[in-house]
N, C-alpha and C positions, 0 to 999 in steps of 0.2 A: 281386330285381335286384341286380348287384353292380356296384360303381365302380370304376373303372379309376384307382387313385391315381396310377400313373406319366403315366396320360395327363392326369390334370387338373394334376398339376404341370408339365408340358410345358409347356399353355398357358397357364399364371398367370407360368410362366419369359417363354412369349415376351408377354404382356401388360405385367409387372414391365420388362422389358428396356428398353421405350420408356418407360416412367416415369422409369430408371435414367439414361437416357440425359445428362441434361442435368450428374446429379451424378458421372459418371463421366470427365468432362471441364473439370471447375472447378478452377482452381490459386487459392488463397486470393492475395491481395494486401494485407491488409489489414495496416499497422505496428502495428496492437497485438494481434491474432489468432495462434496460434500457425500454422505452416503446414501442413496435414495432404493429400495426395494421395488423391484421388477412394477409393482403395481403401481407405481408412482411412472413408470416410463410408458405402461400401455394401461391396457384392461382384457381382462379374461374374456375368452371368446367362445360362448357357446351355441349351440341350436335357440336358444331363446334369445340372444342378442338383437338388439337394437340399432338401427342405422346408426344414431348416435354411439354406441358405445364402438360400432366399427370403424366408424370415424374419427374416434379418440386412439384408440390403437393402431390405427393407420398413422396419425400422428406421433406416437410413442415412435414407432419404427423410424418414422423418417427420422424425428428429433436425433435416436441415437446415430442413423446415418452422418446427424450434423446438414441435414440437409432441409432446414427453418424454414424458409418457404414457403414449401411445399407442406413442411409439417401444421405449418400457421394455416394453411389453406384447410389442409383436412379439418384442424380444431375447430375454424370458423364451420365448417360445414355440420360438425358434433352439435353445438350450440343455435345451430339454425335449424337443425332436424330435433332439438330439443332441448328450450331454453330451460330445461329443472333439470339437467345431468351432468353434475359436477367436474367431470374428467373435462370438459371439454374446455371448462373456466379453467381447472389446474395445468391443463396441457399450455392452454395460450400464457399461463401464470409463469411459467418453467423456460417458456420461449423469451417472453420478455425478461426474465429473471437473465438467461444468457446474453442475450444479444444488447444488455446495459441499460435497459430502460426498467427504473427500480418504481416509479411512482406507477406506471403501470404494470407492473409486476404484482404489486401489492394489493392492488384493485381488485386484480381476478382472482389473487388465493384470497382475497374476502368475500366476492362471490360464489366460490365455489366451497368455502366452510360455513356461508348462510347457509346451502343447502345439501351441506354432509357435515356438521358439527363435529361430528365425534369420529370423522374419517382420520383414522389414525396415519397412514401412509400421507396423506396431502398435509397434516399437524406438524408432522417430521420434513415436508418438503418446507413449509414455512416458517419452522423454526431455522432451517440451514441457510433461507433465505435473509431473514431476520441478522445471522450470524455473519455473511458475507457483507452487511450494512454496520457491522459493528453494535449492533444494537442486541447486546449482549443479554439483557436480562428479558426483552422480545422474545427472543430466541429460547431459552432457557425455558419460560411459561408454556410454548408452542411442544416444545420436547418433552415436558412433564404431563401435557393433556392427551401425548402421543403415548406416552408409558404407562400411563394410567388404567389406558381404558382394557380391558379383560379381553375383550376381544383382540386384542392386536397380535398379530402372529410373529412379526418379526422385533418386540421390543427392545431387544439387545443395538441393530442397528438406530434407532432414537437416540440409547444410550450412550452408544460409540458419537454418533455426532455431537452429544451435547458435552462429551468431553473432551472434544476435539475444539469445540467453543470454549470452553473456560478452560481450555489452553493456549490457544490465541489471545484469549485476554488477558492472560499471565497467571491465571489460576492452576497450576501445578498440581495442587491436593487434589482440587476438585475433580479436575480432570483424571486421576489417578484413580479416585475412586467410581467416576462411572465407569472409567475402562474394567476395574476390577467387577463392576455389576455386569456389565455387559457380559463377561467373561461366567460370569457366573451362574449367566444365564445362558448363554451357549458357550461352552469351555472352546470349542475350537474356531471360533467367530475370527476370521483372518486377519481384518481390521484394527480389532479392539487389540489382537497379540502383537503386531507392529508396532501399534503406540507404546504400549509395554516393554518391548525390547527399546523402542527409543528411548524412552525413561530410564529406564534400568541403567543402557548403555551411557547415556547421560550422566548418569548420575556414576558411573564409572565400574558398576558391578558387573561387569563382562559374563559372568557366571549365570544372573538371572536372566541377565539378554538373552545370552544361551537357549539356553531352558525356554524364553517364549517365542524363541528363531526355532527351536527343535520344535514344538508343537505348532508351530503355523505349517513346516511342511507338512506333518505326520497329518493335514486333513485339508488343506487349500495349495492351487495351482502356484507355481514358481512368477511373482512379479515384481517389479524392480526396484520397491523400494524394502522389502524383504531380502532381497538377495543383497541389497546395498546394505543393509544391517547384519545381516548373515556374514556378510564380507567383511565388515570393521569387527561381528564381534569374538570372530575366529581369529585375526590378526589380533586380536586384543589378549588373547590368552594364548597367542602364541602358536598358534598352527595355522601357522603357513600354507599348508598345504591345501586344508581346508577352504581355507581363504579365497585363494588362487582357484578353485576349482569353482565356486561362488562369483566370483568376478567372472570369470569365462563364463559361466551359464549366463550374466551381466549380457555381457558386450555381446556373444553369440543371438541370446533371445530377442533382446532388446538393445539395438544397435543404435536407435534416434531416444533412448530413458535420458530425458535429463537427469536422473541417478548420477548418470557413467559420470558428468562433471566432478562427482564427491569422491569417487575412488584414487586414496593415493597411496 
């Protein structure tokens, strides 16, 4: 009896697709997280998919699980079912990058941009890579080839990282000004508006904090360190009330945010 491989990857495509579903729609939020778009954590899954490419998404999945392994296994299996298919090098690039191993980290996001140069989502993973290494102006080059290119759907996320990097490295303007690009490029980009209000608030204008706390809800989900700026910047001008109700969606939602440690 013989197996029909095209047709059992068919249906492990359309099985993988609704697993895929949930991580091919998640924009990180998170202030200390670097920002990576859904295609950087799997790969699109269709009726023409590749053992490799369901290998790599099989990996996406587990990674977000947090469950390395497993997810290193799949990746290995992506790049043995097909050593020209870059996700499989960026997936094991992303694992290493987590699990502290930086000199092989590096290795496979340069294997896998030999053979997608101008993959803008994997540019943007290794500039944030570049960035968590301190190697600020690495990072910066990797985020500018990522913005660049015409094809990239999500440039505002590039942007939001790369000023998230030249604010950790004390660059304040610069950082200000790609949050205001990013912004400019998708006004309601939940990210780039947090850093925003922490600037603002920062810098003591509780008014424009406002203003970028008011427009983060009016179009992204309630998370915590939004709600913790929402929280300082309603106490800051004086309503209490507000505040308090900000806090409790805090501590209600998200009961283990290390937020909760800054509310006072």
């Amino acid at each position: 009896m013989t197996i029909d491989m095209s047709r059992t990857f068919r249906y492990t495509a359309a099985a993988t697709r609704a697993c895929c579903a949930a991580c091919l729609t998640l924009a990180a939020c998170s202030h200390q997280a670097p920002l990576r778009t859904e295609a950087q954590n799997s790969v699109a899954i269709g009726d023409q998919s590749t053992p490799a490419d369901i290998y790599s998404a099989m990996a996406g999945e587990y990674y977000k699980l947090g469950q390395l392994d497993i997810a290193q296994q799949q990746a290995n299996k992506a790049i043995t079912a097909d050593k020209q298919n870059p996700r499989g090098y960026y997936m094991i690039a992303i694992i290493y990058e987590r699990t502290g191993q930086p000199a092989l980290a590096e290795e496979n996001f340069k294997r896998a941009l030999t053979l997608a140069p101008k993959n803008s989502d994997i540019l943007n993973a290794y500039g944030n890579f570049f960035c968590s290494q301190r190697r600020t102006a690495e990072a910066q080059a990797q985020f500018a080839k990522a913005i660049e290119n015409p094809l990239y759907t999500t440039p505002w996320v590039a942007m939001t990282n790369a000023g998230t990097c030249a604010r950790n490295a004390g660059n304040l303007t610069q950082a200000e000004a790609d949050y205001r690009r990013a912004l400019a490029a998708n006004p309601s980009f939940g990210p780039a508006l947090a850093e925003m209000a922490g600037i603002e608030l920062g810098r003591g204008n509780a008014k424009a904090a406002k203003g970028a706390v008011d427009r983060f809800f009016q179009a992204n989900a309630p998370e915590p360190r939004a709600l913790l700026l929402a929280a300082k910047t309603e106490r800051k001008l004086g309503n209490t009330k507000a505040a308090a109700t900000y806090e409790q969606i805090l501590r209600q939602k998200f009961p283990d945010a290390p937020e909760l440690r800054d509310l006072k």
